[in-house]
N, C-alpha and C positions, 0 to 999 in steps of 0.2 A: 504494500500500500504506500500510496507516495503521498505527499503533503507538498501543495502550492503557494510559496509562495511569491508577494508583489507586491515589491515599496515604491509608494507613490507618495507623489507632490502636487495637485492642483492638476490631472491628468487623467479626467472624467472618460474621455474619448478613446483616448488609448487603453483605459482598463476596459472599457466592454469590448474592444474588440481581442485581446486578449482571454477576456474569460467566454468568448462565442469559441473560440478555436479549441477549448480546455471540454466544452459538453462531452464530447464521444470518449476522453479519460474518464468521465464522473460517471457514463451510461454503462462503460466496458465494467465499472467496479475498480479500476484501478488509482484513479483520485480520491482518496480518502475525506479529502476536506483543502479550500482553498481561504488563503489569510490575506486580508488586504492591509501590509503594514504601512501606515501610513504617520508621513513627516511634517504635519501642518497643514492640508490642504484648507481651503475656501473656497474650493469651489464645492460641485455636486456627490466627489466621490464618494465618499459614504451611503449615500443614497442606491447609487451605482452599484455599488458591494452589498448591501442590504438586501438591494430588490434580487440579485443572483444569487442568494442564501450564503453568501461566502462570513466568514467570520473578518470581523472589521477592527483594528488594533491600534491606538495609536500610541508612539513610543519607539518605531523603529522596529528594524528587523531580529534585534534581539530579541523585544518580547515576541515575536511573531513565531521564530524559533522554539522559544517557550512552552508555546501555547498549540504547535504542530502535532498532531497524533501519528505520523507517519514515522517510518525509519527512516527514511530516504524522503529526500527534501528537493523541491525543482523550487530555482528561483527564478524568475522573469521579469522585464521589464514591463512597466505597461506600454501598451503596443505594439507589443513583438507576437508574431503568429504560431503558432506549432504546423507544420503540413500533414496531412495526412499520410497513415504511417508510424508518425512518432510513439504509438503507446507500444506495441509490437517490442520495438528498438529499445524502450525503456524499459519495460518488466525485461529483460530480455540482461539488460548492462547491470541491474540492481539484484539477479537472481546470480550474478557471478563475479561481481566484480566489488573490490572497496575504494576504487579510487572514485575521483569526481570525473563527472565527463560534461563535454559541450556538444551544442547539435553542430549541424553543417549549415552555414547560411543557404539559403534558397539563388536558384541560379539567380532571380531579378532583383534577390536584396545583395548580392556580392558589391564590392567597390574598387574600384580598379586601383592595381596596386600602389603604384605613385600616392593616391588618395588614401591611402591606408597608411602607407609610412611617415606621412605627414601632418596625418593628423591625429588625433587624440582619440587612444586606438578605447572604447569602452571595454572594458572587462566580461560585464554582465550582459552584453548584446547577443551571443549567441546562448544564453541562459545556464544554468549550469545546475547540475544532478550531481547531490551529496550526498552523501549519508546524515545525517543528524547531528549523530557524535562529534564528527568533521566540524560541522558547522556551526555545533553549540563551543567547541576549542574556540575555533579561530572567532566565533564573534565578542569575545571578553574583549579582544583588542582592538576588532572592528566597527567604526559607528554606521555603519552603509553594508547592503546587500552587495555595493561597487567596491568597497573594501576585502569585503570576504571573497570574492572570485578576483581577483588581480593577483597573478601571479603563481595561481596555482597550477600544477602539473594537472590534464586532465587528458584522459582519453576523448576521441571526436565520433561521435555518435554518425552513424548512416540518415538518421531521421535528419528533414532541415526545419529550418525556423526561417519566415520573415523581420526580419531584425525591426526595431521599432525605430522608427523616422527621431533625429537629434530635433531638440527643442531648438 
């Protein structure tokens, strides 16, 4: 069973389309429960999260961590897509493996290389599959979901993801 979660900031639009892509995990049984940690917003998100039954946090990703019932932890941005396919890929990488892993950008969210090395590469853009344990370590020292996935060694999942559009 996996636990969702998604730190957001004032980012109404990009969580429902995130959590439209997450239905067929929740239908399969294999999302256990989705966490909206949230960092201040004003706008509607909450509402947003409400209205999709997800559990709504705020406090950051630590408590969201917290408050996860899953062993294995997917974090995503809001507005990053999963494609069809991804659940397969995932019970599949958390039935064998301990390390963390990331999806494969989708051919039409990739960016051409020059634009990659130049720019301010996101950590958390192609999302990232923990374990729990992993995640509840590293976030004593982490205050961000972008904290915890920077830098870490992970395996690259065959599933892709639409990456979520930069603010």
């Amino acid at each position: 069973m996996l636990s969702v979660l998604i730190e957001t900031l004032n980012n109404e639009e990009g969580l429902a389309r995130t959590l439209a892509s997450l239905i067929g995990g929740a239908v399969e049984g294999v999302v256990r429960d989705v966490i909206v940690c949230d960092t201040g917003s004003t706008d509607q998100t909450h509402r947003v999260a409400e209205h999709a039954g997800c559990h709504y946090v705020s406090g950051g990703i630590a408590a969201g961590i917290r408050q996860a019932k899953g062993e294995w932890l997917l974090l995503l941005e809001p507005g990053a897509r999963l494609a069809e396919g991804w659940i397969d890929e995932v019970v599949a990488h958390t039935a064998r493996q301990t390390m963390p892993a990331r999806f494969s950008r989708a051919r039409g969210s990739r960016t051409p290389f020059l634009a990659r090395v130049f720019s301010g590469n996101r950590a958390l853009a192609e999302g990232l599959v923990i374990s729990k344990r992993q995640a509840a370590a590293l976030s004593k020292n982490a205050r961000s979901a972008e904290a915890i996935a920077r830098g870490l060694a992970t395996k690259r999942l065959d599933a892709e993801i639409w990456v979520a559009p930069t603010k």
